[in-house]
N, C-alpha and C positions, 0 to 999 in steps of 0.2 A: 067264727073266725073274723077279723078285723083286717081289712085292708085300707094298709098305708098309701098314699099318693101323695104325691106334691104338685102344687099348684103352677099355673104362669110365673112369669117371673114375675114381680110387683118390688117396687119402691115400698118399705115399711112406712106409709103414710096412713093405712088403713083404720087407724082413730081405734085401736083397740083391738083386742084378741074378738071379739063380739063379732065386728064387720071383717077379721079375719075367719072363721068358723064360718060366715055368710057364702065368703068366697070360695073356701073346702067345699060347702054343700054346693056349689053352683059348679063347680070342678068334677064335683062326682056325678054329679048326677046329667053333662054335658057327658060323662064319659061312658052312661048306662050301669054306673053303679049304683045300687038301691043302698039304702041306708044312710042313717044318719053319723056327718062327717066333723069333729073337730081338729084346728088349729093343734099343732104342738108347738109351741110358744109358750114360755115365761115374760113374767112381768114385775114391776116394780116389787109386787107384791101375792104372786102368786106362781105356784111350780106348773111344768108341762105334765113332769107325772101325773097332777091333781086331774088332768083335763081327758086324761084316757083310760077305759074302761080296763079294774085290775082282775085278772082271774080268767083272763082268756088267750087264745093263742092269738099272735101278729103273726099276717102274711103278707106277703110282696102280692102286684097283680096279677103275678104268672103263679100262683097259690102256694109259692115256695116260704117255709119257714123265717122268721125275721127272729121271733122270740117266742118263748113258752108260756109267758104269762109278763105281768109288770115287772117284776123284780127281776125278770130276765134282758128283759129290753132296758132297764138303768142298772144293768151291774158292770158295764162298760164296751161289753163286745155287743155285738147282735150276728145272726147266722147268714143273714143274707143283706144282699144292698135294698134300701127303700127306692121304688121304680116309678119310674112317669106314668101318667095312666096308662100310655101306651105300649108298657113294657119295655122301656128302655131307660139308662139312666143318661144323665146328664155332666154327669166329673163334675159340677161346679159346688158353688158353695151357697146354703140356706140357710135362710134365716131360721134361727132358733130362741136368742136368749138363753141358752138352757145348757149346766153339764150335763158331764154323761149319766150322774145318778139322778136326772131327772129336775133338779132343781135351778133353781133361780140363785144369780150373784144376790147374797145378805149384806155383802160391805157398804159402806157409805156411799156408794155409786151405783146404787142397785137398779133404780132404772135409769142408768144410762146405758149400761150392759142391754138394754132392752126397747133400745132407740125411744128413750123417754117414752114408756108406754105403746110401744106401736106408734109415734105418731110421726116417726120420719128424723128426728131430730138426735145429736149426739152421738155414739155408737153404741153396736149391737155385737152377741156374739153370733156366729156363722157354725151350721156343722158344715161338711161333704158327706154327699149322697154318693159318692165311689167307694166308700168305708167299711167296713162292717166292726172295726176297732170304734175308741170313744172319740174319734174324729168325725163321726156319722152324725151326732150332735153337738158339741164344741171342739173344733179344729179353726178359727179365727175370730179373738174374744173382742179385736177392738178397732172392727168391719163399720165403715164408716156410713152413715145407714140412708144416704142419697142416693146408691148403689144399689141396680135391683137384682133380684136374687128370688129364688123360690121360699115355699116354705113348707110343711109335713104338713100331711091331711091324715089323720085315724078315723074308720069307723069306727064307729060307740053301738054300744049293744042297745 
């Protein structure tokens, strides 16, 4: 099973989905969670779907269902809300880059949609973690990215 968490809040200045995935692992593992943890973030040039492992169930911290496998967690709903580590949610809004099918904006503004690469600059798109509709990963597309905000943490198999 894969448990989702979301990080502190951060400014997307983090220089890349790379030293965001640093920050998951340093998240989960402050939390007593074993395993290893990536970023769900898009980017100029790459989807969040790509970065989480397909073929397994997602769960929330309290071991409640989120999704059945990938194609469930981007087909626009999810079963339950993504929780803090500490089992609670926060109603605000995360940084994602990403819609609900998992992918990254392709239009000519593609990473701006993705605070030019994670580095702080331009805007970003925002899910809400109060959701379980496709507002969970895109519900504010053009969140201005000096604004701090969390972001999703997946374990990877």
């Amino acid at each position: 099973d894969s448990d989702p968490i979301n990080n502190p809040d951060s400014v997307p200045e983090f220089n890349g989905v790379a030293q965001a995935d640093l920050a998951c692992q340093s998240e989960a593992t402050s939390g007593g969670f074993s395993g290893t943890y990536k970023a769900w973030l898009s980017t100029g040039t790459d989807d969040a779907k790509e970065t989480v492992a397909a073929g397994r169930e997602y769960k929330n911290v309290n071991n409640v269902l989120i999704a059945s496998n990938l194609a469930d967690l981007t087909n626009g709903d999810i079963l339950a809300q993504i929780l803090r580590r500490d089992g609670t949610t926060t109603g605000v809004n995360i940084w994602t880059g990403t819609y609900a099918d998992g992918t990254r904006n392709q239009g000519g503004t593609a990473t701006i949609f993705a605070c030019v690469s994670w580095t702080g600059a331009g805007t970003g798109i925002k899910g809400n973690n109060a959701n379980t509709n496709s507002l969970w990963t895109y519900s504010l597309p053009n969140a201005v990215c000096t604004n701090n905000a969390r972001f999703y943490c997946f374990e990877q198999p």
